[in-house]
C-alpha positions, 0 to 999 in steps of 0.5 A: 416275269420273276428275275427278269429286270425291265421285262414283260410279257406280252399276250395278244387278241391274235394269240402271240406271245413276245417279251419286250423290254420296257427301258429300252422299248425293244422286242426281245423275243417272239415265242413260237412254241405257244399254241394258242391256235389263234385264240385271244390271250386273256391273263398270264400269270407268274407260277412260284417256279422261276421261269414258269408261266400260266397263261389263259386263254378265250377258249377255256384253254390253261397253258403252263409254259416255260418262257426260257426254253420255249416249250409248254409243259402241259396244258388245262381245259375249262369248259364252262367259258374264257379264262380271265384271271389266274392266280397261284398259291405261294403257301408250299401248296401246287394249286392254281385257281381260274376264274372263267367269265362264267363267274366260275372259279376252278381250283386245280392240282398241279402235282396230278395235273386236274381239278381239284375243286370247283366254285360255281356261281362264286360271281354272278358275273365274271371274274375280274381278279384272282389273288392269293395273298403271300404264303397264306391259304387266302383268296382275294376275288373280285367279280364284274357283279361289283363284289369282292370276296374273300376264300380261305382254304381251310377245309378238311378236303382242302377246299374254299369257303366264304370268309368275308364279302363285300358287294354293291349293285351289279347294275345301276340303281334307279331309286334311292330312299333314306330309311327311318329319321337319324338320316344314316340308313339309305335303301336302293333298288336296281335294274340288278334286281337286287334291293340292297341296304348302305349304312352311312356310318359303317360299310360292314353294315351293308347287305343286300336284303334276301329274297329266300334260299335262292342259290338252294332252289337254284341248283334244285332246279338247275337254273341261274341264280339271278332267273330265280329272282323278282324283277327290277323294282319300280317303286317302294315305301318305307315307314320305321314306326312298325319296324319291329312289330310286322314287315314295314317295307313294300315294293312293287316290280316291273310288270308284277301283278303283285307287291312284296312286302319286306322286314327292314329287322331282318333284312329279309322278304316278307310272308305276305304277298299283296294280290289285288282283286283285279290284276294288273301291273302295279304301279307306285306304292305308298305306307300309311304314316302310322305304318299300318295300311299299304297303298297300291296304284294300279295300271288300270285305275284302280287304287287298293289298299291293304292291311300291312300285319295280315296283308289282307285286302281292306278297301278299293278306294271308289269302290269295285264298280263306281265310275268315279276311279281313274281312267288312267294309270296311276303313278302316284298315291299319297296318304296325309299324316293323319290317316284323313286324306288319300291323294292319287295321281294317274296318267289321265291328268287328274288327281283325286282325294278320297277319304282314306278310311271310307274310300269316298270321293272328295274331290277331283282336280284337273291337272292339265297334263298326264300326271308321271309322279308325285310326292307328298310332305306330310308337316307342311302339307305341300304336294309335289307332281311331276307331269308330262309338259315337264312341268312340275305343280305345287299343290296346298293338300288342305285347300286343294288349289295350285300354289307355285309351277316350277319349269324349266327341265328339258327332259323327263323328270325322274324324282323329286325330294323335299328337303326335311323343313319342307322349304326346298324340292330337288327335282332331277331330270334325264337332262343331266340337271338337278334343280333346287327350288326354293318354296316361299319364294317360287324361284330356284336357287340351284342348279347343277349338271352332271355328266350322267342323269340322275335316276333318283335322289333322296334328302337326309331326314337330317338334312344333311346329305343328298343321295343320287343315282345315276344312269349306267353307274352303279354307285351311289353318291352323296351330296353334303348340303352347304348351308349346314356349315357355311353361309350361302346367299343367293343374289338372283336365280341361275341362269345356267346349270354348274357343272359337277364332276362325279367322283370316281375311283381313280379320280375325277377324270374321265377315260376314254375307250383308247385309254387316254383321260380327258376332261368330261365334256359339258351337256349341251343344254348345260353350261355356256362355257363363256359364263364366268361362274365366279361373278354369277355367284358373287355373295351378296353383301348384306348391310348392317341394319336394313333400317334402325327401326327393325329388330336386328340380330346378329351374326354370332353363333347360338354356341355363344351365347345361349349357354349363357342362360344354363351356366350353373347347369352346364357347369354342375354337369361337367364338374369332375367326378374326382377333385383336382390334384395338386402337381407334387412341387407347386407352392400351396399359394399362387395368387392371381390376377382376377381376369378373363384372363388370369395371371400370376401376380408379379413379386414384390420388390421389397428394397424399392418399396423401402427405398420409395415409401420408407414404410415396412412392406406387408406380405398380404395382398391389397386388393387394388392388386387383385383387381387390375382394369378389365376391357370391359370396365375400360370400354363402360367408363369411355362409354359414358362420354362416347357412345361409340365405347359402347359398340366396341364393348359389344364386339368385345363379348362376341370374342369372349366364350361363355364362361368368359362373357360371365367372368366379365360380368361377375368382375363388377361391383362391389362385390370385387372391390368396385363401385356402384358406378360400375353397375351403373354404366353397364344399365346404360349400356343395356339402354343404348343397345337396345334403342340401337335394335341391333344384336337383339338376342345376344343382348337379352342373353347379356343382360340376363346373365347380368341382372342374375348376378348383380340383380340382388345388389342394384335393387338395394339402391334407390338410383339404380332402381329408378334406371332398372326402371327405365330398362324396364319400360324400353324392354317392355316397349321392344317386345310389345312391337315384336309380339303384335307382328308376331300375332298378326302373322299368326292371325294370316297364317291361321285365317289362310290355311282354313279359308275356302276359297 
């Protein structure tokens, strides 16, 4: 309480009431006056009045007591549930707000002693918090539905309104998708039945997307809001092509017998309804890549497919009364990106590929195991299913035939993604594991346990980030992916799982029911706890060159060598708008040493320059001044004895930047007051570099911007010529081997994407 030093008050399940001393850890007093009659004490709260205390309680009761007399003053009654929070203004206004565990906030008047004004439904859980912020007319409310609100009381009969919200899943997510292909949009559905859009740049941005005037029909008809809303969604597709044209979203709900379109540009429900001839529970859904058909996996076999812009009903794939449909479940359907192939998948072990516009039977795999999920990659063309024994299959779309099996899971797989260059599949799995298997080599590469499994995952088009949900948790978390700002090598496939800790609000500990935080214990399939992670992932040391026959390249960034192909680009683009202006005090002259690195040339000594060579000094600068030895004239001319100079030159212009490396080049020649010789010894040392096959491609920017500054000089020199020659033939030699290789992989890679087998 206010002016009470080291004190508390203290309310309990039983009803009491006492005040304690929190230094000296003693009970003061025990108020006897408080008639709780046995109910749960559940918030106390301090009035502006000294002294004076609200206190709520389980039944509804408000008690204003004064804790110095020991006698209540009077008491409210809120008849639509428990009090949990109080709170009061401090603006000169008597007001108190309640919060009920209803989600019903109460205004009350202090002076006439009744309520003021209600706001029903302000959470669609309990209240959590109620705050007004100092001697403002502002209302901070929190709410178990995971929202947090913000009232002012700004209205002509002094009520609240709505200034700002900002809300999340009351429940968990359990599907998670990335919208469109900039990687900052991410769209999730959950057991809240809420379907809710997150920006990754700015939380503002963040809404959920509306399913009509449901508050409206809600009081209307006198029911709860979240009664009036569609059930939890088990799947949806998304396709940003027709986003502005027509609704570009679709989903499907638990036990609907219908699929919902949405408008992503309004963040809106859509006007079309897709009903199927045949009702029955819907399944999985899928968008055309061209954004124009939606694709409906049916629980009785049936796979519709309707017309996005009119939601009318186009084609029923097998036909009406054809035998050739599933016998199971479908819970996967997959279109190609050239509208060619439908591919479904169905709990009776088959997957079926029809040709989408006509609706005819292609062929029909046997899988081997009920089919639970699927998913395809459209630019590689690899199709991922998930099935039953755990196991999940990878299928080539264009020949039709199994080209890897992944195992390893314990549990029900419950989603897949592919990474954006189709190289990798996340799969996760109820055992609290996620895998990361690496597709050209059938092996994985990752394997990471949480504490909580992972219900859905979704990769970044980016590739940047990896967004997971997870059971009994309403957040959704990303993984930033390693590989785009580090180097990772992977010496052998994980023999166990690596425990990550989720983030949280408070932290990464977990705390227990008791209060007390502990670490979180590891799953039980997961981690051995004698395994040294360090040493299993040790990196593994690659060598210089595998061979000196083999093209090598090096280990530079492209930021450092690749403008060097655009310089004068680069440079004509950041040349500045308005000239440079000269400081007020500089000299008009300040000569300069030409380097990469410039400096002032130091002053003459006048009186030792006579004293040494008797002769009147001149004031014009000679240009043996101007043209100290660089490193690179140094390292060209150690070169011609010792090859080695040549290695050392190398890592030299892999420390210089751009501009630099052509400050280095340009400083050759006689153009700068140097020889022929100089030119000379750098053909050479092209020469040696590339018989070395090392650094292939930061070589060829080297010697690209060197012949596009002293081309024009070495061609006027018969000996220079002859060597140019020479460069010629070996270069040529190079890139003869490299195009044969790169037209034999062509060759195979052309014959075995279209042979039958």
């Amino acid at each position: 309480p206010s002016t009470y030093l080291n004190k508390i008050v203290v309310g309990s399940n039983q009803g009491g009431l006492q005040l304690w001393n929190i230094k000296s850890k003693k009970l003061i007093h025990t108020f006897q006056n408080v008639k709780t009659n046995g109910v749960a004490v559940r918030c106390i709260e301090q009035s502006p009045v000294v002294d004076v205390v609200a206190i709520g309680l389980a039944d509804g009761r408000i008690i204003l007591h004064n804790i110095k007399l020991d006698i209540t003053l009077f008491e409210f009654k809120q008849a639509d549930g428990g009090i949990t929070s109080l709170s009061f203004r401090s603006d000169g206004t008597a007001t108190l707000v309640s919060g009920s565990e209803c989600g019903t906030l109460v205004v009350w008047d202090l002076e006439n002693k009744r309520i003021h004004s209600t706001i029903p439904d302000a959470h669609h859980l309990a209240v959590t918090g109620v705050q007004f912020l100092a001697k403002q007319p502002v209302m901070i409310t929190s709410g178990a539905d995971n929202s947090l609100k913000m009232w002012i009381f700004d209205q002509g009969d002094g009520t609240a309104r709505l200034l700002k919200s900002r809300s999340g899943h009351s429940a968990a997510p359990t599907k998670v998708r990335f919208y469109g292909d900039n990687g900052h949009n991410l769209l999730s559905a959950g057991q809240d039945r809420a379907f809710r859009f997150f920006s990754l740049i700015q939380q503002q941005q963040n809404r959920e997307l509306s399913q009509g005037h449901l508050a409206k029909k809600a009081r209307l008809m006198q029911l709860k809001e979240s009664d009036l809303r569609l059930s939890p969604i088990t799947d949806f597709a998304t396709c940003a092509i027709r986003e502005r044209d027509w609704s570009n979203v679709i989903t499907c709900h638990a036990g609907d017998e219908k699929a919902y379109t949405w408008s992503f540009e309004r963040f809106a429900l859509g006007k079309h309804v897709l009903k199927c001839p045949v009702p029955s529970a819907i399944r999985c859904v899928e968008i055309s890549a061209c954004g124009n058909f939606g694709i409906l996996g049916l629980d009785n076999g049936r796979v519709e497919k309707f017309n996005m812009q009119s939601g009318f009903h186009r084609l029923t794939f097998g036909g009406v009364n054809s035998d050739e449909g599933h016998t199971g479940a479908v819970y996967g359907v997959a279109v190609d990106g050239l509208n060619r192939v439908m591919i479904s998948g169905s709990y009776d072990g088959t997957l079926k590929f029809w040709e989408f516009y006509s609706g005819k039977l292609i062929a029909t795999e046997t899988v081997g195991s009920p089919v639970v999920q699927m998913l395809l990659h459209r630019d590689n063309g690899l199709l991922a299913v998930a099935t039953d024994d755990l196991n999940v299959r990878i299928y080539d779309s264009h020949t039709r035939r199994l080209v890897r099996i992944f195992r390893g899971h314990t549990n029900r797989i419950t989603d897949m993604a592919f990474s954006p260059d189709g190289r990798w599949l996340v799969t996760s799995s109820m055992d609290a594991t996620v895998a990361v298997w690496d597709l050209p080599s059938g092996r994985m590469v990752d394997w990471i346990a949480t504490k909580k499994a992972i219900t859905g995952l979704s990769f970044s088009p980016t590739g940047d980030y990896l967004a997971t949900s997870h059971v009994n948790n309403v957040g959704i978390y990303l993984w930033s992916n390693k590989t785009l700002f580090s180097s990772v090598f992977v010496n052998s496939t994980p023999k166990h799982p690596v425990f990550m800790k989720l983030p949280t609000v408070s932290g990464i500990e977990d705390v227990s029911e008791d209060g007390s935080r502990s670490l979180p214990s590891l799953p039980k399939l997961a981690v051995d706890n004698d395994i040294n992670v360090e040493e299993e992932l040790q990196l593994m040391q690659s060598p210089e060159q595998v061979d000196p026959s083999f093209k090598t390249l090096s280990d530079v960034p492209k930021a450092k060598w690749l403008p060097l192909l655009n310089l004068e680009l680069i440079r004509e683009r950041n040349k500045p708008i308005e000239p440079a202006k000269a400081p007020e005090k500089a000299p008009f002259f300040l000569p300069t040493t030409k380097s990469a690195n410039p400096m002032f040339v130091p002053a003459v000594n006048d009186a030792a320059t006579k004293e040494e060579d008797n002769m009147p000094v001149s004031r014009i600068v000679s240009m043996k001044h101007l043209r100290p030895q660089t490193t690179m004239t140094r390292l060209l001319n150690e070169g011609r004895r010792n090859p080695e100079a040549f290695d050392k030159l190398t890592q030299h212009l892999k420390s210089l930047s751009p501009s630099a490396i052509d400050l280095e080049f340009r400083q050759l020649g006689p153009l700068v007051g140097g020889g022929l010789d100089e030119l000379e010894y750098g053909l050479d040392f092209f020469i040696h570099q590339l018989q070395t096959n090392r650094n292939f491609e930061l070589i060829q920017a080297y010697m690209h911007c060197f012949l596009k500054v002293h081309g024009d000089t070495l061609v006027t020199d018969p000996a220079m010529v002859s060597k140019m020659n020479r460069l010629k033939g070996i270069q040529q030699n190079t890139w003869r081997k490299l195009e044969s290789s790169f037209l034999n992989n062509l060759c195979l890679v052309s014959y075995f994407s279209n042979i039958q087998m």
